[in-house]
MINUMI-257380 format. One line per field, with one value per residue (C-alpha): residue number from 1; residue in one letter; x, y, z. Coordinates in Angstrom, 2 decimals. Layout:
BEGIN
keba = [NUM; ...]
zapa = [A; ...]
u = [X; ...]
v = [Y; ...]
w = [Z; ...]
This chain:
BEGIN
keba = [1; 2; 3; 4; 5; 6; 7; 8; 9; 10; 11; 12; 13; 14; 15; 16; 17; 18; 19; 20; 21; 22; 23; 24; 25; 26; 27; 28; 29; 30; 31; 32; 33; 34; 35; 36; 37; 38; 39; 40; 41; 42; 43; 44; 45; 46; 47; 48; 49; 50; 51; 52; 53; 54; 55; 56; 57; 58; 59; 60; 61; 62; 63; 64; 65; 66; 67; 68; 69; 70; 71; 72; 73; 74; 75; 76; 77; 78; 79; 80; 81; 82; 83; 84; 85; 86; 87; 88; 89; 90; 91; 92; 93; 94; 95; 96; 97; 98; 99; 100; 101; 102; 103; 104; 105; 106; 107; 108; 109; 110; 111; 112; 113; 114; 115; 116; 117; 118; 119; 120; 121; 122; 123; 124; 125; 126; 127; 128; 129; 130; 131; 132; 133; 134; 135; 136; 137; 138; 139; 140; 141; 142; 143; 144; 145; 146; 147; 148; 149; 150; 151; 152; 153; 154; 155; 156; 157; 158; 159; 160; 161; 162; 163; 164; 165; 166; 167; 168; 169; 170; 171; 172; 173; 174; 175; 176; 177; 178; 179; 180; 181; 182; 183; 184; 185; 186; 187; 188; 189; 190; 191; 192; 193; 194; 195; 196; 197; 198; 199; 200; 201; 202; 203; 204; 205; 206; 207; 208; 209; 210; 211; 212; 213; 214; 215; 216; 217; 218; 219; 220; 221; 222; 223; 224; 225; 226; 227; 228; 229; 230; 231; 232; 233; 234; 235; 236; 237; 238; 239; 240; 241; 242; 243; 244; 245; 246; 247; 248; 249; 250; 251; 252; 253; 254; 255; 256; 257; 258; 259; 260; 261; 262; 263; 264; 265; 266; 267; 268; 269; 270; 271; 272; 273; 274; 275; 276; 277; 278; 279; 280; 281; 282; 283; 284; 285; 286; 287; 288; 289; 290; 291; 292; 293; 294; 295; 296; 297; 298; 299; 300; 301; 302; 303; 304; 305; 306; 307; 308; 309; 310; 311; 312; 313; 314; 315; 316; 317; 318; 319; 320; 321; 322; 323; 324; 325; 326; 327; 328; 329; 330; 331; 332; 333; 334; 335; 336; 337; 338; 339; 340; 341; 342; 343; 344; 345; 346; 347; 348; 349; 350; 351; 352; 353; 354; 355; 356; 357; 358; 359; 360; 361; 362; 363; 364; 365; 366; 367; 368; 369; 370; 371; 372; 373; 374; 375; 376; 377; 378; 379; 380; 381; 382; 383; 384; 385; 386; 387; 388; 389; 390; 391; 392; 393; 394; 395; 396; 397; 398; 399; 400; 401; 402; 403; 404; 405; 406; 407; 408; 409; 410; 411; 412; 413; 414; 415; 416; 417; 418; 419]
zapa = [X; X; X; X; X; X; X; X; X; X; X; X; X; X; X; X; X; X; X; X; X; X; X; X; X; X; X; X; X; X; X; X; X; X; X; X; X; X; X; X; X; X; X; X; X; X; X; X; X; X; X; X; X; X; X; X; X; X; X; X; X; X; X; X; X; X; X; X; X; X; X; X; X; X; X; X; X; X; X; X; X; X; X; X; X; X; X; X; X; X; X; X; X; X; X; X; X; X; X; X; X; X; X; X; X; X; X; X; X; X; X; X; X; X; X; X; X; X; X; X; X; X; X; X; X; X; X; X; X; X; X; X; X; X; X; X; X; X; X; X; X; X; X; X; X; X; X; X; X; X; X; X; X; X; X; X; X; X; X; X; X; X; X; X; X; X; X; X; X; X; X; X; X; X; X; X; X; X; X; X; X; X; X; X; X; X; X; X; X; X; X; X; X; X; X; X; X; X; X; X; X; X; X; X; X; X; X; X; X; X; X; X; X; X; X; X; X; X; X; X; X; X; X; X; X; X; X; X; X; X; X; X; X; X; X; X; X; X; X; X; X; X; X; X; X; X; X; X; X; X; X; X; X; X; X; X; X; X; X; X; X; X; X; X; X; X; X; X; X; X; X; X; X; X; X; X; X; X; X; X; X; X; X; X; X; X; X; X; X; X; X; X; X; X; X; X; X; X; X; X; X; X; X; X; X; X; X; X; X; X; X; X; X; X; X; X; X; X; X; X; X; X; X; X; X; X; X; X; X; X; X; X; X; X; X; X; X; X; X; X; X; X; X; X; X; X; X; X; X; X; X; X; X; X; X; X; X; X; X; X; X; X; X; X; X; X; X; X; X; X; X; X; X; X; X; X; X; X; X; X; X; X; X; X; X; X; X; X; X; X; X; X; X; X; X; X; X; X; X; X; X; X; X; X; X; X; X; X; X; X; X; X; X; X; X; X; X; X; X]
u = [0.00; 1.23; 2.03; 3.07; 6.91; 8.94; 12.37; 14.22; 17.09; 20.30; 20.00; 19.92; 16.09; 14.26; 11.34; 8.99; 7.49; 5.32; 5.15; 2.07; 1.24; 3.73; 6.65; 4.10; 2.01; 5.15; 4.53; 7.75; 8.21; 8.93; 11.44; 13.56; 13.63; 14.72; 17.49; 19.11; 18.99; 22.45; 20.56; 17.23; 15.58; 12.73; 12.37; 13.39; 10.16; 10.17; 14.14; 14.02; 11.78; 15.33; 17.98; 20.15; 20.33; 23.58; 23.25; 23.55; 20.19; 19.08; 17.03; 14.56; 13.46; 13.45; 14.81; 13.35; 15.64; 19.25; 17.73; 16.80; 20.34; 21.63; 19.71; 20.66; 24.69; 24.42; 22.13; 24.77; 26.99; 25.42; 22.51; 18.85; 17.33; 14.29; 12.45; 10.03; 6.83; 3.87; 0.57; -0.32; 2.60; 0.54; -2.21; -0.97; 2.78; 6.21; 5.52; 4.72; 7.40; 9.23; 7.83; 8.91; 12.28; 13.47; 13.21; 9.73; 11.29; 13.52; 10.68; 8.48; 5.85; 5.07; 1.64; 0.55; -2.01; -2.57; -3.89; -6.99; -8.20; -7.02; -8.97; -12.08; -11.77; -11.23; -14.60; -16.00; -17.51; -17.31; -15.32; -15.36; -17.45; -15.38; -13.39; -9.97; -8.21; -4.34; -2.59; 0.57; 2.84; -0.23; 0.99; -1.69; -4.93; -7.00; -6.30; -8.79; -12.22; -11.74; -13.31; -16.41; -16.57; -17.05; -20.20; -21.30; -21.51; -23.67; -20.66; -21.64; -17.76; -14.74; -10.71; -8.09; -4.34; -2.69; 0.82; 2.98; 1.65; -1.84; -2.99; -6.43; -5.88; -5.74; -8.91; -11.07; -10.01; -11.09; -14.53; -15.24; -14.36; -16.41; -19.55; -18.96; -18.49; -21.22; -18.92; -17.44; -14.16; -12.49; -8.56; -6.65; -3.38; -0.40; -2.24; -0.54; 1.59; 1.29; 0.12; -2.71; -6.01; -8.82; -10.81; -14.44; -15.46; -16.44; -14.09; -14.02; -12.89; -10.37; -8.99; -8.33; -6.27; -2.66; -2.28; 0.32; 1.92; 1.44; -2.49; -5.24; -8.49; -12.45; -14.93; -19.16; -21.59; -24.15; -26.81; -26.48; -30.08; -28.33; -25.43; -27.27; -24.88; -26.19; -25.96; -26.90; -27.09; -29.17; -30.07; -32.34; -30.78; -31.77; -29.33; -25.88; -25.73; -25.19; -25.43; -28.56; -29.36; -25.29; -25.84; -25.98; -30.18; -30.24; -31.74; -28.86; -26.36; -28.08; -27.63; -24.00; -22.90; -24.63; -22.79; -19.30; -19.03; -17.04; -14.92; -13.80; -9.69; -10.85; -8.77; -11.69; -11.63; -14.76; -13.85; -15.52; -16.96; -19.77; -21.22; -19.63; -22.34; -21.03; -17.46; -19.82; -21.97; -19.15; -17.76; -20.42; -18.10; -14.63; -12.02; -12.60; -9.00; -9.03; -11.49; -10.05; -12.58; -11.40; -13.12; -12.08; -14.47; -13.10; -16.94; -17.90; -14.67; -16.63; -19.49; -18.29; -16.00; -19.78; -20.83; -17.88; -18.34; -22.21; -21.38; -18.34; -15.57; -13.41; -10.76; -12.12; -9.30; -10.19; -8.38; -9.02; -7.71; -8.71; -8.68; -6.76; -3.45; -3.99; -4.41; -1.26; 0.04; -2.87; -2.53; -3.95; -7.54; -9.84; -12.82; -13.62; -16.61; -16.47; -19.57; -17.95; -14.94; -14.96; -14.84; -11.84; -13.23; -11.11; -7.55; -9.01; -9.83; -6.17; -4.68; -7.49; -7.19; -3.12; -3.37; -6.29; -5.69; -6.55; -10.55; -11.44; -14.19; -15.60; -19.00; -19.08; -22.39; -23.65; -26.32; -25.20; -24.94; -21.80; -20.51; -22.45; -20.93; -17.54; -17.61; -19.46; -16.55; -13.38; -14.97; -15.49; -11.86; -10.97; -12.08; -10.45; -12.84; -15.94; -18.50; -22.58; -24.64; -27.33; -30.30; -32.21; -35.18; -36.63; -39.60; -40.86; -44.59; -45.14; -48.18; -50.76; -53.48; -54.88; -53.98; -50.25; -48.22; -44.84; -42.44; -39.81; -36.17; -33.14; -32.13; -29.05; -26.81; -24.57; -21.60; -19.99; -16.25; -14.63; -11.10]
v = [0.00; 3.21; 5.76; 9.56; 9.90; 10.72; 10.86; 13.73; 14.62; 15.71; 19.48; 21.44; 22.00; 25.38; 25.15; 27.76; 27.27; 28.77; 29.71; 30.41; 33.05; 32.24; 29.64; 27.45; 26.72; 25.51; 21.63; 19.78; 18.21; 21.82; 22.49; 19.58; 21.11; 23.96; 23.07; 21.16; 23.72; 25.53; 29.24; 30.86; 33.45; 35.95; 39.00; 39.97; 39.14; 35.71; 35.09; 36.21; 33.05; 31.24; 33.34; 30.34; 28.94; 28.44; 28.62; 32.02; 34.21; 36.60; 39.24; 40.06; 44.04; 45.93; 44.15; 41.15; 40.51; 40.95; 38.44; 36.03; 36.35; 35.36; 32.24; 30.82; 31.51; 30.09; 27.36; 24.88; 25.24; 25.91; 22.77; 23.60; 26.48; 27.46; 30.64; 31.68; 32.77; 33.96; 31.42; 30.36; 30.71; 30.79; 33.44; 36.45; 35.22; 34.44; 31.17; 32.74; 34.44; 31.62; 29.50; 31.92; 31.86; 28.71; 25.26; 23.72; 20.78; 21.46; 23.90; 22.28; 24.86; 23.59; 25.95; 27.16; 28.27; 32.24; 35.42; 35.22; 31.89; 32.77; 36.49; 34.61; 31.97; 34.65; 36.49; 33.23; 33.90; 31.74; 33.05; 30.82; 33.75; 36.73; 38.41; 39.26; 42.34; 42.45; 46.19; 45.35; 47.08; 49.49; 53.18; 54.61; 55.11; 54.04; 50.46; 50.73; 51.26; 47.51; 47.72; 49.87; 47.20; 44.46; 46.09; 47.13; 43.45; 42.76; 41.41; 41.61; 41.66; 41.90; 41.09; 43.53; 43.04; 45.95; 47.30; 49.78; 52.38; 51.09; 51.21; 50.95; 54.86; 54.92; 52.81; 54.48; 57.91; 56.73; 55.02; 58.20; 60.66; 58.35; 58.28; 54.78; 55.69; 53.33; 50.55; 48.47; 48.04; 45.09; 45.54; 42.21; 43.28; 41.09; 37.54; 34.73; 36.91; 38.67; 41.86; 41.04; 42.77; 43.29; 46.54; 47.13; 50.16; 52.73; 54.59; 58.13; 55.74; 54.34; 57.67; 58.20; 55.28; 54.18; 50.57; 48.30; 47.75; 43.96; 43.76; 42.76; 45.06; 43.41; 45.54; 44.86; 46.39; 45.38; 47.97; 47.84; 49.40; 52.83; 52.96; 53.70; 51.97; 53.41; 50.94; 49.34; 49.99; 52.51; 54.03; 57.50; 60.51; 62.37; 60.48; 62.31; 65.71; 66.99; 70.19; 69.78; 67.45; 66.62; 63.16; 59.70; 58.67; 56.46; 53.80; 54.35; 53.91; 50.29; 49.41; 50.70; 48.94; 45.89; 45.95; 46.97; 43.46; 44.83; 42.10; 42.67; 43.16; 45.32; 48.90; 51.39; 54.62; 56.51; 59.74; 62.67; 61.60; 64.68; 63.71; 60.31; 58.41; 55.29; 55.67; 55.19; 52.55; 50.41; 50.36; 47.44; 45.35; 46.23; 47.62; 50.98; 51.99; 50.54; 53.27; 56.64; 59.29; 61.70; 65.01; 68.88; 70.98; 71.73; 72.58; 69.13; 67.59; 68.91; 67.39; 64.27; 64.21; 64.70; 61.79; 59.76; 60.52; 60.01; 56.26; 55.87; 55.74; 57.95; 55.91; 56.19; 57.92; 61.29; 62.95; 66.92; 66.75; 67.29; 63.91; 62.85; 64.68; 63.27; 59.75; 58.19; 58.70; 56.42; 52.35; 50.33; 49.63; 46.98; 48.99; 52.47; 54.61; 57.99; 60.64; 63.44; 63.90; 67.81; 67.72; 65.42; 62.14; 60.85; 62.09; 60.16; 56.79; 57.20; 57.00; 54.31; 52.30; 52.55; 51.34; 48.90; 45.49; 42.72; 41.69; 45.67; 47.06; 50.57; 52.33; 55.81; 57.86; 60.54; 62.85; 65.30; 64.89; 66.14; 63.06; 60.67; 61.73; 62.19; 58.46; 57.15; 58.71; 57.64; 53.67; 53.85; 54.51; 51.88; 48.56; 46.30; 47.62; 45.50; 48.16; 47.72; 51.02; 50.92; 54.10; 54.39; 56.65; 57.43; 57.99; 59.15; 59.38; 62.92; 64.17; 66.42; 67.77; 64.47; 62.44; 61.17; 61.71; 60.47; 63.01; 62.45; 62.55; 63.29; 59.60; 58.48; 56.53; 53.83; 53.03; 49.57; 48.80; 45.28; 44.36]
w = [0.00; -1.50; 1.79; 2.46; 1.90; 5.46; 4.67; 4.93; 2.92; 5.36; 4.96; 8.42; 9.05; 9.33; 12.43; 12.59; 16.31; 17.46; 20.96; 21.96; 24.44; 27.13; 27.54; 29.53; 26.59; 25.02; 24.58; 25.55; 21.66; 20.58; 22.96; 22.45; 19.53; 20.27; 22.46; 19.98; 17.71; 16.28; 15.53; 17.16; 15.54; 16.91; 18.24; 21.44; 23.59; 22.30; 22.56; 26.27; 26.90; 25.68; 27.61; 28.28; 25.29; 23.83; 20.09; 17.98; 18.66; 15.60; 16.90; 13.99; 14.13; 11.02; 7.70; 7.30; 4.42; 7.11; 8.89; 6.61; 4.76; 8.45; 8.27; 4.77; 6.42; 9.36; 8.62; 6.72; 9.01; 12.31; 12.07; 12.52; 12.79; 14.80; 14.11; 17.04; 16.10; 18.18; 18.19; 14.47; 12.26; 9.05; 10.47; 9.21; 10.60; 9.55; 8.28; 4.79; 4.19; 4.86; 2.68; 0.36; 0.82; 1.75; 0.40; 1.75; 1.95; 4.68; 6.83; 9.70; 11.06; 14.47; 15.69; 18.94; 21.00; 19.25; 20.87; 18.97; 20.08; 23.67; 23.58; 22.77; 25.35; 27.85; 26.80; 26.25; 22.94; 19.70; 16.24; 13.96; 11.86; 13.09; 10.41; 11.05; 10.21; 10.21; 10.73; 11.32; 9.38; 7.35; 7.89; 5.43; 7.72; 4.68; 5.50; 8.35; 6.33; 6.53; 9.35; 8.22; 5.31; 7.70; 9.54; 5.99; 5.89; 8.62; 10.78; 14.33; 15.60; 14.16; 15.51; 14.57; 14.94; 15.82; 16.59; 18.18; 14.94; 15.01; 18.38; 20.15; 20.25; 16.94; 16.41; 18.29; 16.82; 13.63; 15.20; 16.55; 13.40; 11.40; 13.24; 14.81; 18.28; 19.78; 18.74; 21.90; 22.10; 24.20; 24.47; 25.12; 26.56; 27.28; 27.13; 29.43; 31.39; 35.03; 33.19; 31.30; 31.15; 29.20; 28.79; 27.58; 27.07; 24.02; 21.90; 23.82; 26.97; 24.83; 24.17; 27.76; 28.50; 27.92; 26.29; 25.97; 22.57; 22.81; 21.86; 20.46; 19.69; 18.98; 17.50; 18.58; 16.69; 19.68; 18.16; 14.60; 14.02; 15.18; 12.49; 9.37; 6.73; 3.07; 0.84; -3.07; -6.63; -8.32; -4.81; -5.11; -6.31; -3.74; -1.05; -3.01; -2.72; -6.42; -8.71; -9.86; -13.18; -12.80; -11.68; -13.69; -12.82; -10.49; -13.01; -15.71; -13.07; -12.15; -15.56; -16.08; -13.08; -14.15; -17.53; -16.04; -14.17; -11.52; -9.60; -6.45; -7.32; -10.95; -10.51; -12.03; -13.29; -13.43; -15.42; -14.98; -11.92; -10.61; -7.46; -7.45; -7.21; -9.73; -7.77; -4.41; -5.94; -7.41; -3.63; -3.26; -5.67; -5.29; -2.95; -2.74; -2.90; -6.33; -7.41; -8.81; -9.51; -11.95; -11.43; -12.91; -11.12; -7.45; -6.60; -7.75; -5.85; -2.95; -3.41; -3.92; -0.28; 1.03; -0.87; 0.20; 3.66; 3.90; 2.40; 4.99; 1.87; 2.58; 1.09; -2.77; -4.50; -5.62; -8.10; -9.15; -12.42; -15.64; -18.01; -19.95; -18.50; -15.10; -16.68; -17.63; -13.77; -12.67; -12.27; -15.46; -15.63; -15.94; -15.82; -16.87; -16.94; -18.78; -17.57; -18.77; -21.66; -21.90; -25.55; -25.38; -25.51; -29.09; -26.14; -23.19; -25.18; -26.79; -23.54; -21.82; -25.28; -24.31; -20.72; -20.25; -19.06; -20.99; -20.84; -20.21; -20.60; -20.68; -20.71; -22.24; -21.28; -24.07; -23.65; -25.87; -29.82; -30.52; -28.41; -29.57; -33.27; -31.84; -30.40; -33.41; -35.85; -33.48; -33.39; -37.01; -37.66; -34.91; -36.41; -34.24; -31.18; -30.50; -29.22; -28.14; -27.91; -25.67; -25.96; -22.98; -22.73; -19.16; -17.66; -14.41; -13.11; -11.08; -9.67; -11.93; -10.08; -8.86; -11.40; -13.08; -16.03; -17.24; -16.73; -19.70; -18.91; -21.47; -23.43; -22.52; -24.99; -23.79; -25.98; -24.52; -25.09; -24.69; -24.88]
């Protein structure tokens, strides 16, 4: 009978251990390990746990990459090496990076006991269906509309990993500037050791209070009926503040979303971008830092900060610059909508046309003729573009006395490009 292949080849071994919240949850397999072992590797909470032992220690703070060029020295010569990890190697740990690095066939990843399963415990709460968010190492603030994502979502709770930069401070500073300050917040400091505590409290407590760096933060949405979280496709016009008529209707935007087939890692451009309500609305499909809205008008550019913070995405990237100068800077497409062209529609397909990723696609909205002739004249010198132009007329009943009529709005044309 066939079985799993065992044998090692006689190259010095790489251990990634974890070590679980303190050296008592150490099981005594891993440290027979590590005794034997020629070089240990952590950083310096971790190697204190080891003060006595005798091989060389590599400290790890700062480049990754010194330390890693240490290993692949020492490790011929010296024997095994054990790098010391914290709980779960492979939950947002070391353990990928080293798999990156080094040889799998010479790693072991040996897991512990992590913070996460040992916060829970301690509030006695399952989490099998808490999302996790991971800010270690995330300087730009943006990074934490995560977390407004995740109550978008209808996620009751939610685990953040912090450091030293990203701190329960910090947290709650952005909970409160975002109109999320009836959020709890429980603070797990300095699990498994004589100094740990937990705090529950609100963000404007959390504010107040000094934390260790060594933590870990959980978000409750306990009332979620207070939070209104605005939401959807083709939502009413009336919800975005907009100069008025300078907004794609709420029914044409459906349909343009629809047809864009956003997926959630697509970078989009949405050019000439008004009030922002398609930049807002295609939020619901991808990451909202891979949206750029492209607007001229600084009055607009106003408006559509409103917009962005009524939704709660604040970390859309908004661009006041006129297309197409601004657009060669920006990251390549797979999606782009065009609401407005100034007149330079044939310069700002040249340069889209130039830098869209393979299976593109963009929507171009007309209203006015000169265009709809402009577009019409630029495709029909382009034959290798497959296009579809959609005309839709709209409707709207409105009140007449006491009766209805259909209140007719301006057609829109459509013009759909696929690459």
């Amino acid at each position: 009978m066939a079985g799993i292949e065992t044998q090692k080849d006689n190259r010095a071994r790489i251990y990634v251990i974890g070590a679980g919240i303190s050296p008592e949850n150490i099981p005594a397999s891993y440290l027979e390990i590590i005794q034997r072992a020629g070089v240990l590797v952590g950083g310096k909470r971790l190697l204190t746990f080891f003060s006595e032992h005798q091989g060389l220690k590599i400290e790890i703070h700062g480049d990754i990459d010194e330390v890693f060029n240490k290993v692949r020295e020492y490790s011929d010569n010296k024997g095994d090496v054990v790098i010391l990890a914290s709980g779960d190697p492979l939950f947002f740990g070391i353990a990928a990076r080293v798999l990156n690095e080094f040889d799998r066939e010479i790693i072991e990843i040996l897991p512990n006991i992590s913070s996460i399963q040992q916060v829970f415990a301690k509030i006695k709460e399952p989490w099998q269906n808490v999302p996790t968010i991971t800010l270690h190492g995330k300087k730009q603030r943006l990074r934490y509309f995560e977390i407004i994502r995740h109550f978008k979502n209808k996620n009751s709770a939610i685990l953040i990993l912090t450091d030293r930069f990203n701190s329960p401070n910090e947290i709650a500073g952005f909970l409160i500037e975002n109109g999320l300050g009836s959020i709890k917040m429980i603070v797990a400091e300095e699990l498994g050791s004589e100094r740990e505590r937990l705090t529950h409290c609100l963000p404007s407590e959390i504010l107040q209070t000094q934390f260790s760096n060594l933590n870990v933060v959980i978000l409750k949405n306990e009332h979620p009926e207070a939070i209104n979280f605005l939401s959807g496709t083709g939502l009413d016009d009336s919800l975005y503040k907009h100069e008025k008529g300078l907004i794609t209707k709420s029914e044409i935007r459906a349909v343009i979303l629809s047809r864009l087939n956003l997926q959630k890692s697509h970078i989009f451009w949405d050019i000439g971008a008004g009030s922002g309500a398609i930049s807002i609305e295609a939020a619901n499909f991808i990451n909202p830092e891979n949206i750029y809205a492209i607007e001229k008008d600084p009055l607009r550019c106003e408006d559509i900060k409103e917009n962005m913070h009524r939704f709660y995405l604040n970390n859309i990237n908004l661009i006041n610059a006129a297309a197409p100068e601004c657009l060669r800077d920006l990251p390549c497409p797979d999606r782009v909508f065009i609401g407005g062209s100034n007149g330079k529609i044939d310069k700002i397909l040249d340069i889209i046309i130039e830098k869209i990723n393979k299976n593109g696609k963009i929507i171009i909205s007309a209203v006015l003729l000169d265009t709809i002739k402009s577009l019409l004249n630029y495709l029909d010198a382009s034959h290798d573009i497959g296009f579809e132009v959609l005309q839709i007329s709209l409707h709207k009943s409105e009140n007449l006395g006491k009766s209805l009529f259909l209140k007719p709005y301006n057609p829109c044309w459509l013009f759909l490009l696929d690459f």
